[in-house]
C-alpha positions in Angstrom: 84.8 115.5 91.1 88.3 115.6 91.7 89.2 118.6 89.6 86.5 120.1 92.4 88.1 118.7 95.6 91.5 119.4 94.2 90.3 123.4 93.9 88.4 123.2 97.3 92.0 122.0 99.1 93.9 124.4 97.4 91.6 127.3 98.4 91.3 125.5 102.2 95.4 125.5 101.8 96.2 128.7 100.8 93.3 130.3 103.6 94.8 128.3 106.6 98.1 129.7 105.5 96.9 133.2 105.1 95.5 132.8 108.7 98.0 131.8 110.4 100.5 134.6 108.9 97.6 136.5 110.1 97.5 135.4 113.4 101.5 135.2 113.8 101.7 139.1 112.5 98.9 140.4 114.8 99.6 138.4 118.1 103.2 137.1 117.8 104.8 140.8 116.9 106.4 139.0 114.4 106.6 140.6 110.7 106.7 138.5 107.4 108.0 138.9 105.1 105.7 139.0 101.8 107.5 138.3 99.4 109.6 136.0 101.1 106.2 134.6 101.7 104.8 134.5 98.0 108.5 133.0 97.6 108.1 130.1 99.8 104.7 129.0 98.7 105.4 128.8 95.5 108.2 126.9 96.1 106.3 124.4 98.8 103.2 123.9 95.6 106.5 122.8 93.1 107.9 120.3 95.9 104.7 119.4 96.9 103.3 118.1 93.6 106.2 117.6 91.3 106.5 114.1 92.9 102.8 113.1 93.5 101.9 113.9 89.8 105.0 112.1 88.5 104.2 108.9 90.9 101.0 109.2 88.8 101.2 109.2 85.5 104.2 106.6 86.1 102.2 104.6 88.4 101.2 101.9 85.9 104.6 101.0 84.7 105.7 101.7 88.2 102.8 99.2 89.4 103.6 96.3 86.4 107.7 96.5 87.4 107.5 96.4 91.1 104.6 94.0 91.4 105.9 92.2 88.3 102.6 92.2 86.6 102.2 90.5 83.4 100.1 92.1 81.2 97.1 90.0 79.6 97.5 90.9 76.5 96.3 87.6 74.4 94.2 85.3 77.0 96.5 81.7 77.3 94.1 80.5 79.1 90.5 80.0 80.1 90.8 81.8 83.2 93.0 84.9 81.9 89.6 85.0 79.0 87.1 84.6 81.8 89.4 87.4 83.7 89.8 89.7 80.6 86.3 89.1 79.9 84.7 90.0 83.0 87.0 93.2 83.5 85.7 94.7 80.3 82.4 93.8 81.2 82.4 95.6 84.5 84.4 98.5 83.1 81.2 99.1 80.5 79.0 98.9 82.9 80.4 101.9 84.7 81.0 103.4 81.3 84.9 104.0 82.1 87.2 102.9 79.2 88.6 99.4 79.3 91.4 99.2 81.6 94.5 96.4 80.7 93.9 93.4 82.8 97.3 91.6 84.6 98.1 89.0 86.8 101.1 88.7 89.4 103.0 86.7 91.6 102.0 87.1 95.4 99.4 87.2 98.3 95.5 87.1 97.9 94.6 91.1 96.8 94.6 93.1 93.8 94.8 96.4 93.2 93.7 99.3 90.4 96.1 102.0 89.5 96.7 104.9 86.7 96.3 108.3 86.1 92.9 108.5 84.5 89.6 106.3 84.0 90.1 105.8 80.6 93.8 104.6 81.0 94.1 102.3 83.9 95.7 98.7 85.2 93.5 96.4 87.4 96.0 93.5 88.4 95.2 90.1 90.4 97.0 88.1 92.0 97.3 83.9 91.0 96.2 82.8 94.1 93.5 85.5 94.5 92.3 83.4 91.3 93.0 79.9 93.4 91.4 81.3 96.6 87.6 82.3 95.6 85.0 81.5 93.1 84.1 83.3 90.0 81.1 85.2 91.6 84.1 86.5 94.6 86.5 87.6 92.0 83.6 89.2 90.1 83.1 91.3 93.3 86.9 91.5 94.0 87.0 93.4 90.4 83.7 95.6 90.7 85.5 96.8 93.9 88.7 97.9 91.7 86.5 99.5 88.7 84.7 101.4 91.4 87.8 102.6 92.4 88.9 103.9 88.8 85.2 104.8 87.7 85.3 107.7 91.2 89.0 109.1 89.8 90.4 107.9 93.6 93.9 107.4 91.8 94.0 110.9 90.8 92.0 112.3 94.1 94.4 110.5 96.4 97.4 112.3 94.3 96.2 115.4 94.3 95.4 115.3 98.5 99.5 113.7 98.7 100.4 117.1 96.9 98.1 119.5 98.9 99.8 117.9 102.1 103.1 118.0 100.5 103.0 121.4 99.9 101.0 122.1 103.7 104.2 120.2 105.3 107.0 122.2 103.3 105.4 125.5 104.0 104.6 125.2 107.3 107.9 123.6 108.6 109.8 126.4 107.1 107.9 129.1 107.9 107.9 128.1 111.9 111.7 127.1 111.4 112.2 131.0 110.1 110.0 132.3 113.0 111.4 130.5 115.9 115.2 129.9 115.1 117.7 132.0 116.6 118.2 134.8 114.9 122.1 136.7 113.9 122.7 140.6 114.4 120.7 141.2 110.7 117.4 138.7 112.0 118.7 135.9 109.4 117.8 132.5 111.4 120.8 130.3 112.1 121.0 128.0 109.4 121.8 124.8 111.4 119.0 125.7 114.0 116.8 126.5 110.9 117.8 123.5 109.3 117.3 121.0 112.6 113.7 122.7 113.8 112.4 122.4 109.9 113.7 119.0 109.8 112.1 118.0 113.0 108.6 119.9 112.1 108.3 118.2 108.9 108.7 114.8 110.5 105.9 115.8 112.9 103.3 117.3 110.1 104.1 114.5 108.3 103.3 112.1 110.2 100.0 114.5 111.1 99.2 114.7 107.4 99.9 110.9 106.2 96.9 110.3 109.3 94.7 112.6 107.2 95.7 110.7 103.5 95.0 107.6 105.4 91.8 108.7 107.2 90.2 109.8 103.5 91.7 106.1 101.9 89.5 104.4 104.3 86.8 106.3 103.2 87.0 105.7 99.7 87.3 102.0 100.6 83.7 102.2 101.6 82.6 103.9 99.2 84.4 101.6 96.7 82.8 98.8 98.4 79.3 100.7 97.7 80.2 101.2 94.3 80.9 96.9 94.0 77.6 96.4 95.5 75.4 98.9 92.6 77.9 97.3 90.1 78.0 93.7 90.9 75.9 93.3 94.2 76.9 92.4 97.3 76.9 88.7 97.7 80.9 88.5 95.4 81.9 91.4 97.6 81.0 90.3 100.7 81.7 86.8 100.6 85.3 87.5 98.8 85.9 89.7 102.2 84.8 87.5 104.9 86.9 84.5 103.2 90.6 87.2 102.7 89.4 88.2 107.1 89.8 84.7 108.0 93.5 84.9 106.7 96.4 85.7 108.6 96.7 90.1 107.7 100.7 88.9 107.0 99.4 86.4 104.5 97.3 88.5 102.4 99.1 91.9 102.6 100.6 94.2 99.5 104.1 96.0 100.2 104.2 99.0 101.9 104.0 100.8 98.7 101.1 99.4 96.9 98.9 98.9 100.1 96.2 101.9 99.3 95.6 100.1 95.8 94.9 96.6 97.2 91.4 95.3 98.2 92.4 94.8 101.9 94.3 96.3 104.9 94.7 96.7 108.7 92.8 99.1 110.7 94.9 101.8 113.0 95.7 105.7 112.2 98.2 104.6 109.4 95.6 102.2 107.9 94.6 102.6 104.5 91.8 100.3 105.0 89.1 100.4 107.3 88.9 96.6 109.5 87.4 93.8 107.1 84.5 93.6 109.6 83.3 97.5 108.9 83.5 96.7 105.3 81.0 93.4 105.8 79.0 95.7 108.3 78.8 99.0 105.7 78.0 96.5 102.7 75.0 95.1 104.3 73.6 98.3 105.1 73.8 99.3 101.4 72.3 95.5 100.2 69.5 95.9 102.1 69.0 99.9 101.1 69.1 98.3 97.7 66.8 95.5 98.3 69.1 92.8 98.8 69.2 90.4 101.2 72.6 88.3 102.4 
């Protein structure tokens, strides 16, 4: 599924460029260069990716150092076996390979990260464990395997690097168009430099709106995916108890938001509002038969 999205956003990429060179060429006056053209978008796919794929396949190691997860490796504990334990479980159950199990230091959440289903981290947090009952982490978990089972670590890199590469071309081909332009028509490189500057700022923030708009969605559907693995009743009841909590209380860094289990709803959001969630999860329960 995500090798198909990632082709379908390429080939909705490279048409919206194609039309608006199109459009520029036929009712601007302006000519473009082609290969100048071929030029740039090549170099806008390198910038655009080269960072989101590296993020990826580091993002475990990145994940364990920033968030100082320790790594369950040999259960010291009842609840790190019960933890390890019901991780695998899950993880057969959606027939994904068994991801390493950790726990950190910090606010009620978790999160799931790595580059592939078979070689993934799902980390929670000790007072996560302190907060809810067994049957509210079990949910908590099914949420995260959902999350690795549907490939959204990889979809949500390949999307970063499709924008990436949307923002770098497009900023620098209007810089090119509308600076002012010497004696030979080269653009001013200061003007060039500020209005490219100041347009990838703006399609930036334009395209982070879109990366945020298709993380919500995947919070839903990871939330489905909890209630066909687990049902509903861990799920909903670990949500309802993290919405009574102050959203400073229970929030990830800035950087590790998208992984956690929970967020705060606006057009930056990775999360949609905790009381959504609750609404969309009964709606599945009770298309499955369940009743809350």
């Amino acid at each position: 599924m995500g090798i198909i999205l990632f082709i379908l956003m390429n080939l909705a990429v490279m048409a919206s460029i194609y039309l608006t060179i199109f459009i520029i060429e036929a009712f601007f006056g302006v000519r473009l260069d082609q290969g100048t053209i071929s030029g740039l978008l090549i170099l806008s796919f390198i910038v655009g990716f080269s960072g989101a794929l590296i993020s990826l396949f580091l993002s475990k190691w990145m994940a364990k150092m920033h968030m100082g997860v320790q790594v369950i490796e040999h259960p010291s504990n009842a609840t790190e076996e019960w933890l390890v334990k019901t991780v695998y479980k899950l993880a057969d159950e959606a027939g994904i390979g068994r991801p390493e199990v950790g726990i950190f230091n910090g606010p009620p959440n978790a999160f799931a990260t790595g580059w592939n289903r078979n070689d993934a981290l799902v980390a929670v947090s000790t007072s996560l464990l302190e907060l809810m009952s067994p049957e509210e982490i079990e949910g908590v978990l099914a949420h995260e395997i959902s999350h690795i089972k549907h490939g959204d670590m990889i979809t949500m890199t390949l999307l970063q690097g499709v924008l990436n590469t949307f923002v770098f071309f497009f900023s620098r081909l209007i810089a090119n168009i509308i600076a002012p332009k010497d004696e030979e028509g080269n653009p001013s490189p200061m003007a060039y430099m500020a209005i490219s500057f100041a347009l990838e700022i703006a399609l930036t923030i334009f395209a982070t709106m879109l990366a945020m708009w298709f993380s919500r969605y995947r919070e839903f559907k990871a939330d489905e995916g909890a209630v066909r693995l687990d049902g509903p009743r861990g799920i909903y009841y670990a949500l309802a108890k993290l919405g009574q909590i102050p959203k400073e209380q229970v929030a990830l860094p800035s950087d590790m938001k998208a992984f956690g289990i929970v967020g705060f709803m606006d057009l930056f959001a990775s999360h949609p509002p905790i009381e959504k969630r609750l609404a969309h999860i009964k709606e599945v329960a009770q298309e499955m038969g369940y009743h809350l």
